[in-house]
N, C-alpha and C positions, 0 to 999 in steps of 0.2 A: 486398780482392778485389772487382771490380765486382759487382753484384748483378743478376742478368736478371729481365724481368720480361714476362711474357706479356699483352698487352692485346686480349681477341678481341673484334673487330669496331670500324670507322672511324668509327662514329657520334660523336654530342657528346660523349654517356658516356662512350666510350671514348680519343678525342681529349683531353679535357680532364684522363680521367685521365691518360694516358702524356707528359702535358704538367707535369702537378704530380709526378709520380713526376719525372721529368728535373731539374725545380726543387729538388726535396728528395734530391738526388745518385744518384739511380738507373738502371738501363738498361733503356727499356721496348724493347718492341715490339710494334706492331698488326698483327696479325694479319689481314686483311679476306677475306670470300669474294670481293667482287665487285672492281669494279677504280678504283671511285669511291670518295674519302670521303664524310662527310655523312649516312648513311642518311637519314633525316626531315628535314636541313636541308640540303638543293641545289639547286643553280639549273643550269638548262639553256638553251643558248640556242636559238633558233627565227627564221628569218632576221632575222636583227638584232636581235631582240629578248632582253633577260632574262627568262624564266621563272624564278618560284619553285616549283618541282615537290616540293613539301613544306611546309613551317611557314612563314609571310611576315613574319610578326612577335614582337615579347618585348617584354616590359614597362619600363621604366624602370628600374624596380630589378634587373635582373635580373643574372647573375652572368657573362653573356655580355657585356656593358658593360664589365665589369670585365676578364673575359680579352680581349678586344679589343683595350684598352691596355696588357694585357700584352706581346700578341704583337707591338703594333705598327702596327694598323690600326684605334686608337680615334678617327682621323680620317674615317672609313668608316659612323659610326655615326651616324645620320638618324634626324628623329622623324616619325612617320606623323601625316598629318590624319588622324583618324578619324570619317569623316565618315559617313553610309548614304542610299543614296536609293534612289526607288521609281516604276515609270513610274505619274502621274496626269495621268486624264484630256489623256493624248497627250504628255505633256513626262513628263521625268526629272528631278525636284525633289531636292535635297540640301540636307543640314543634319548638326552636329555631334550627334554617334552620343551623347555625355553629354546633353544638351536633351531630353526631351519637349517642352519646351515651341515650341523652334526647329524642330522636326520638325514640331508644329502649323503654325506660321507660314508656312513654306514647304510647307505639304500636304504633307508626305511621309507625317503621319500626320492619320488622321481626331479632330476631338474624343474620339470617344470613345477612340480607341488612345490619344491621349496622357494622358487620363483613368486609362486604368488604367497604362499606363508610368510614368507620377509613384507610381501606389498601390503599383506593384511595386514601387520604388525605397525609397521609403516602409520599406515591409514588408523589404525587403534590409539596411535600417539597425539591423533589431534581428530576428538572424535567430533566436535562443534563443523569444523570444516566439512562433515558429511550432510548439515543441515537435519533439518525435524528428524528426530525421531521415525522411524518406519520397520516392516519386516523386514526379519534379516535375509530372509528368501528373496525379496525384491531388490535389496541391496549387491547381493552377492550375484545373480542374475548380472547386473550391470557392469558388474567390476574383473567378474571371474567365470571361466567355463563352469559348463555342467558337471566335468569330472571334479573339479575342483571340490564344489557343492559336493557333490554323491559321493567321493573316495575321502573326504579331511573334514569339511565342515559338517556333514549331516550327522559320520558317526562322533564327533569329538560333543556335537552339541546333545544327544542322545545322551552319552554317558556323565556331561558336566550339567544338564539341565533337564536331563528326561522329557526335553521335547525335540520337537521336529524343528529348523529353519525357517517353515512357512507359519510359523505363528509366533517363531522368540524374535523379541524383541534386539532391532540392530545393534543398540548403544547397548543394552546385554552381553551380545554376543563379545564388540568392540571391546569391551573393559574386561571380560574376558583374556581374548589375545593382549591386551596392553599387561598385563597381571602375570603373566605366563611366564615372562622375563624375569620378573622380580620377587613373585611371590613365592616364599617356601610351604609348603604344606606341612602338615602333622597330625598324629594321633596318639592314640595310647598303646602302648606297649601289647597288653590282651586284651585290646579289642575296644572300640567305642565304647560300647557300654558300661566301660568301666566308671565313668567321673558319673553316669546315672545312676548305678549302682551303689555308688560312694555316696552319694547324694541320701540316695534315699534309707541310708541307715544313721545318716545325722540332723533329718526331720522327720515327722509323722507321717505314716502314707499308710492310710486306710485303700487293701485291695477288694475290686467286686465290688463298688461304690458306686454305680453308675448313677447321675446325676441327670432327671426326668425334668425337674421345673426347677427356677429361681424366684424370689418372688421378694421386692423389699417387705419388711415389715417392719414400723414403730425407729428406723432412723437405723434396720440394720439389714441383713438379709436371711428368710428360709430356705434351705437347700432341701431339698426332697430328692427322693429314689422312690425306686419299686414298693417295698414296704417299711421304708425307715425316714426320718425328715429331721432337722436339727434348725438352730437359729446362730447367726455367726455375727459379727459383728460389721464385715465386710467381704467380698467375696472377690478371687483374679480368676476370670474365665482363663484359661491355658491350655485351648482344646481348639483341633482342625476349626476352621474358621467355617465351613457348615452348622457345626454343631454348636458354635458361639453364638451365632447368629440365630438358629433356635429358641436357644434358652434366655436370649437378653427380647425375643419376640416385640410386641411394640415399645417396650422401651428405648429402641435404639429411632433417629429419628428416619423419615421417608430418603431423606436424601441418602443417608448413609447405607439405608437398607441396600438403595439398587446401585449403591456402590459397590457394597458386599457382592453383592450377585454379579456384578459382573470381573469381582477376584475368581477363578479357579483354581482348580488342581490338576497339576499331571500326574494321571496314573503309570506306575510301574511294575514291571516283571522281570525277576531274577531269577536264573538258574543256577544255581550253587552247585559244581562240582569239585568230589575229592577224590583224586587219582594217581594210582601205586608208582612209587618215581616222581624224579625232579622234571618238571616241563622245560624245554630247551630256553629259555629266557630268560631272561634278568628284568623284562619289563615290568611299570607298574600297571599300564593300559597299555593292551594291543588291542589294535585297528583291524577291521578286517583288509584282504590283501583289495590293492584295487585294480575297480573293474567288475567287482564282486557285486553282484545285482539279484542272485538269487538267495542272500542270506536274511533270518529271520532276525539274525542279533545284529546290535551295532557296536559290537568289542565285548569287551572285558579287561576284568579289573584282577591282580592278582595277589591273593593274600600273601605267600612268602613274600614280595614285593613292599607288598606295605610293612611287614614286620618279620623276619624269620620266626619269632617264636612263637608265632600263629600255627604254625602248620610242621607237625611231627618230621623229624629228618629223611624221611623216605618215600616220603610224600609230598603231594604240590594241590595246592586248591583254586579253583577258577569260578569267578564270579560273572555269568555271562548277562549280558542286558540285552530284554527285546528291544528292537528299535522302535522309536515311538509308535510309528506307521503302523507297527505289528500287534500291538499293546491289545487293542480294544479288542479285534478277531481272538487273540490269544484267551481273553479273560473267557470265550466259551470253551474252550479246551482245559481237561481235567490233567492233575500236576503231573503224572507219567508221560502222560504225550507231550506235553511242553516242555517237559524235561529231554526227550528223545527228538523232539525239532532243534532246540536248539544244541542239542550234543553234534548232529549232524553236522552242522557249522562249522563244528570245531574238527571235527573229524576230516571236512573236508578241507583244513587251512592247513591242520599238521594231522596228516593221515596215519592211523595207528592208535592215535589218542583213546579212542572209545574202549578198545578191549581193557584199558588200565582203572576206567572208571569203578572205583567199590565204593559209592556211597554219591546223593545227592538230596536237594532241598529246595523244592520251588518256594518265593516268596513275594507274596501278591499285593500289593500297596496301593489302593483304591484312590489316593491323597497323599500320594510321594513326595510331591515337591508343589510352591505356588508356582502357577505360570507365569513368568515372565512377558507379558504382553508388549504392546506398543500402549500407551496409556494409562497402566499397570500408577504410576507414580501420583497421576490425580486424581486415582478413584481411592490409594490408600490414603491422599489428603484430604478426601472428604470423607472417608471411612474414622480417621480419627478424628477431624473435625466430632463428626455426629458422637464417638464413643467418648469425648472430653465432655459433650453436654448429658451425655450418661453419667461421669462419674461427677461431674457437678452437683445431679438429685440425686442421685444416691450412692450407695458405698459399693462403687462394682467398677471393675479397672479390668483391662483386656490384655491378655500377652501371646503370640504368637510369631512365626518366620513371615507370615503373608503380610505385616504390618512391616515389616524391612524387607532385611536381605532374606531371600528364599534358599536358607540354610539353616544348619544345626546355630552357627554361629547366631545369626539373627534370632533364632528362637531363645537362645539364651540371651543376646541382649534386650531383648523386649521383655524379658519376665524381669530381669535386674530392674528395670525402669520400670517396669507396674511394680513391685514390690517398693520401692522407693517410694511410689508417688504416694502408694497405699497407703504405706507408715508414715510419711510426712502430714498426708490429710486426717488419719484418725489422730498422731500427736497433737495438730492444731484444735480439733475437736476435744478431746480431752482437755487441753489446755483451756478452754471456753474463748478462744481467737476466731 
């Protein structure tokens, strides 16, 4: 007898699982509130243009490389320059984002930046030697001027973590710089969204599904919504970890709950512009210039950069991020005016830029990224702890980024592994083992 299998939410997590469940003879279904896949990995377009209205990039090794050529579009998969530049003294200098040293060469950094960016790298390569754990705000305080912090570390950690220094975690930041060296980045060809897109036309993805209660019943589980409800056999939560936390209510145990609670999420805001002409660059992230104390953003990201055939030949697209600091004030501002603070930014970095703007896109992300804490690693070990004696009594397995790595990458390996663990527990079941 087939085996049903409840997959709530379109995300990686979710995707990836209801894709290795199908592999390992099973019958998922995803469930989605909204009517896109993707959550945190979609592209949108913008006249002619790809947007990445989410995550742009994953790392080499990552396990999205892998399902790619699974589903069939491992010829889709592109490596990023990772380049960063910075307006000096009236031009837009760039150089590869691993180099302090070619950051010197080409001014993108002053001596002294690339001074301490070699010490920081330095210190990244034996991160035990900096002792416990702590904020990277206290850390760099000790090690490194203020400018250092405010012109290289605040905006680099904004746009790779969407938070601020004074709450990410040091050995975060560290393995960070240590990675910067070695690791290649990549994506897809048009646009992140594409392996969730791909995804979701080679399993079931029930849209406008939104999933209100969970409830075991009789050795399986009821999913319920608004005015529809079904029984599955087994169900993988695959949804922001608020909303996981929810729906599994006292099932999950005391410890783990105020584990959960104390995971968060960094919110983020992006200003998507697209403007007539090529931008003087070649960078993949520019910094703002430093010294720069009055800006709302903490860089941007550029789509020709990550791919040419994102962005029409006549055209250049700019993805700006508020700096964390600015985040929470910003979310009471309506998307025109936060579209116009932070164009200013830019207008003031390479002046001119604003009259070339024809088109933009603010986009609001309440649950961007898990924060990277100082402690962050024993509240997720008692968070699975508590959700292994969840899936012990009953048939209900959790996959999310805030259980790993706080990326697209993690979210898709944590759905591979609850889909795994899924079909191995209901096979042994079946089995009468």
């Amino acid at each position: 007898m087939t085996m049903r299998i409840a997959v709530i939410g379109a995300g990686l997590a979710g995707l990836t699982a209801a894709w290795q469940l199908q592999q390992l003879g099973l019958t998922p279904l995803v469930l989605e509130a909204g009517h896109d896949p993707g959550g945190r990995a979609r592209s949108a377009p913008l006249d002619g243009a790809i947007l990445d209205v989410g995550a742009w990039s994953f790392p080499s090794s990552s396990v999205l490389t892998t399902l790619a050529r699974s589903v069939g579009i491992g010829a889709e998969v592109v490596t990023v320059s990772a380049t960063v530049g910075r307006p000096t003294g009236g031009r837009l200098r760039a150089a590869p984002l691993r180099s302090p040293l070619a950051l010197l060469g080409r001014r993108v950094f002053s001596p002294d930046e690339a001074w301490h960016a070699l010490r920081a790298r330095a210190m990244a390569g034996c991160p035990r030697a900096q002792g416990p754990d702590e904020p990277a705000a206290a850390w760099v305080a000790r090690h490194f001027p203020p400018s250092f912090q405010a012109d290289v570390l605040r905006p680099l950690a904004g746009l790779f973590f969407l938070q601020d220094p004074i709450s990410l975690s040091r050995d975060a930041l560290l393995g960070t710089l240590a990675s910067l060296g070695r690791a290649r980045l990549q994506t897809f060809r048009a646009g992140m969204g594409t392996l969730a897109t791909t995804l979701a036309t080679q399993v079931p993805v029930r849209y406008g599904a939104r999933v209100n209660a969970l409830t075991p019943d009789d050795g399986g589980v009821q999913v319920a919504g608004d005015d529809w409800s079904d029984t599955f056999d087994a169900a993988i939560l695959a949804t922001p970890l608020p909303e996981a936390q929810a729906l599994l209510g006292l099932l999950l145990p005391p410890l783990a709950r105020a584990a959960a609670t104390g995971l968060t999420y960094a919110p983020a805001l992006v200003v998507h512009l697209l403007i007539r002409g090529r931008w003087p660059t070649t960078a993949l992230v520019v910094l703002p210039p430093s010294g720069d104390s009055a800006s709302a953003s903490c860089g941007m990201v550029m789509q020709r950069a990550i791919h040419p055939a994102r962005v029409p030949p006549s055209h250049d697209a700019l993805a700006l991020y508020a700096a964390p600091e600015h985040v929470t004030a910003l979310t009471m501002v309506d998307d025109q005016r936060v579209a116009e603070i932070l164009t200013e930014d830019v207008e003031r970095w390479v002046p001119g830029t604003r009259r070339h703007v024809i088109g933009w896109r603010v986009q609001r992300w309440p649950t961007a990224a898990a924060r990277i804490e100082v402690g962050r690693s024993a509240r997720i070990e008692q968070l699975e702890a508590g959700l292994a004696e969840v899936s012990r009594d009953y048939p209900i397995w959790v996959a999310g980024d805030y259980l790993g790595l706080s990326s697209v990458d993690g979210a898709a390996r944590t759905g591979k592994e609850a889909g795994t663990a899924c079909a191995t527990a209901l096979t042994m079941m079946r089995a009468g083992r």
